[in-house]
N, C-alpha and C positions, 0 to 999 in steps of 0.2 A: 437513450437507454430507457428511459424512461416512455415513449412513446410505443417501442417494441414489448411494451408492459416488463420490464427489468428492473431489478433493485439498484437504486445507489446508494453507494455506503461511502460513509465520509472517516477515514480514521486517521486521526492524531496520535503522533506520539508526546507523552508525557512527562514529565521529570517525577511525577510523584512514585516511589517505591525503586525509582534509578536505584539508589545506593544499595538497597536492600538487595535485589537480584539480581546486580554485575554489578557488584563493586570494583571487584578484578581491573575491572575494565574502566572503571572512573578513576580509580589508585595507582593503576600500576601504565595501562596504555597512554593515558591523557597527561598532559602537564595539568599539576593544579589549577592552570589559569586555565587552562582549555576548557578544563572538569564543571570548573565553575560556571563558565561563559554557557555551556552547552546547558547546564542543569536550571542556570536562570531564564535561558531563551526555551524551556519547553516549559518551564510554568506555567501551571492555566491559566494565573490570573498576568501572564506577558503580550502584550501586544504580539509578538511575533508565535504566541503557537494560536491564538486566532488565524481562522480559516480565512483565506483570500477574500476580501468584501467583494468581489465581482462574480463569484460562484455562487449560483445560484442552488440553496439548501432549502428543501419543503421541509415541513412537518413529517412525510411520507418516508424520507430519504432513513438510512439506518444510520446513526452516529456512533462511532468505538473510540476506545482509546488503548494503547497499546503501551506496554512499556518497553520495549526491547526494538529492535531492528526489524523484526517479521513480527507480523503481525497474528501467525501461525503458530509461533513456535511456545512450545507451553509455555502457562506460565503471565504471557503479554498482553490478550485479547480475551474474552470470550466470544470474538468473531465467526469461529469453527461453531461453534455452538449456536449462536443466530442464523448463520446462513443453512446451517444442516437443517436447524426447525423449518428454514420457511424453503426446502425444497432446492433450493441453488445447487447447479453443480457446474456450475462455468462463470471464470472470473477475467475479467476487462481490468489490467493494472493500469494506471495512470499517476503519479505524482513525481515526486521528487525524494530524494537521488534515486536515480534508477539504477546506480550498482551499487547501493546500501540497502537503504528500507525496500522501495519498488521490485529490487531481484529477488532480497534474501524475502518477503513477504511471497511473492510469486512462486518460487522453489520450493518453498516448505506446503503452498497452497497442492503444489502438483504432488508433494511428498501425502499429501491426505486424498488425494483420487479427483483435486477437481479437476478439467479442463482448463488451462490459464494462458490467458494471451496477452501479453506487453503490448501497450500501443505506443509504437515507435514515435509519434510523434506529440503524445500527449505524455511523455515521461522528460526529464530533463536528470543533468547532475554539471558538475564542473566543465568538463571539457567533453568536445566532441568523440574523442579516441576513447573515454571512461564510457561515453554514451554507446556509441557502436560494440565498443567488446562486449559489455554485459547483454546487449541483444543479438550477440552473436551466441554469445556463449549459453544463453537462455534457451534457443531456436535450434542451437546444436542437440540440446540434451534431456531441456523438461519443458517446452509448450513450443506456441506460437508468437508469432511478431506479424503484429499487422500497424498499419494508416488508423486514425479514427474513421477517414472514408470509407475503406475496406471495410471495417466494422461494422458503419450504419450501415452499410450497403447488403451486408448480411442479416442485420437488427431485423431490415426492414422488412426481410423477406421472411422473421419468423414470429408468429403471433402467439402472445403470453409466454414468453421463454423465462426459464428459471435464473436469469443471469445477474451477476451482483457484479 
């Protein structure tokens, strides 16, 4: 991405302001114990919402933090607002769950006009069957599904591209 002159954007999700904007969703969907488990493991200061040590993050890269499941969706990110300042209009998803944060993050990016492509094999979740349907169902309706190969292989071929 990076080499194609492209944006990388690293975004977390957060437990801080959870309660306040889906409560609904911590009270009524989650057992308490789940509520809990989820809201301590997205802490900032938890070892597990630290980024992967093996990911390599510049100074350059964009860091967000998201409260919600998309990272789109009002409210969660000002990531629509960074990427619109610096010109982006095509997004490369990559992380995990890819039929939670990854889809519903990617849907709502196509619901605001950008270009958005899952990369089939840089996204993960539970099971393979959770993995394939959300990239079917993504490929049917609001973008692309590609390889990360595929991808460079197109990266490679475009110079200073706006993509995050």
């Amino acid at each position: 991405m990076r080499a194609a002159g492209g944006l990388v954007v690293w975004v977390q999700t957060t437990a801080t302001g959870a309660q306040e904007y889906w409560r609904n969703h911590h009270k009524f969907m989650l057992t308490p114990e789940r509520a809990q488990n989820r809201l301590l493991s997205l802490d900032e200061g938890a070892e597990s919402f630290k980024l992967y040590p093996a990911l390599e993050v510049l100074p350059t890269d964009l860091r967000s933090k998201k409260i919600k499941y998309s990272a789109f969706i009002a409210g969660s990110s000002d990531i629509d607002d960074q990427l619109k300042r610096r010109g982006v209009d095509t997004l490369l998803i990559a992380g995990t769950a890819t039929n939670v944060c990854c889809e519903s993050t990617a849907r709502d990016a196509m619901m605001l006009d950008y270009r958005v492509i899952m990369l089939s094999d840089a996204n993960a979740t539970w099971t393979d069957e959770e993995h394939a349907a959300a990239l079917n169902n993504f490929l049917l309706f609001f973008g692309d599904v590609m390889t990360t190969d595929d991808a460079i292989g197109k990266l490679s071929s475009v110079k200073n591209c706006k993509t995050a």
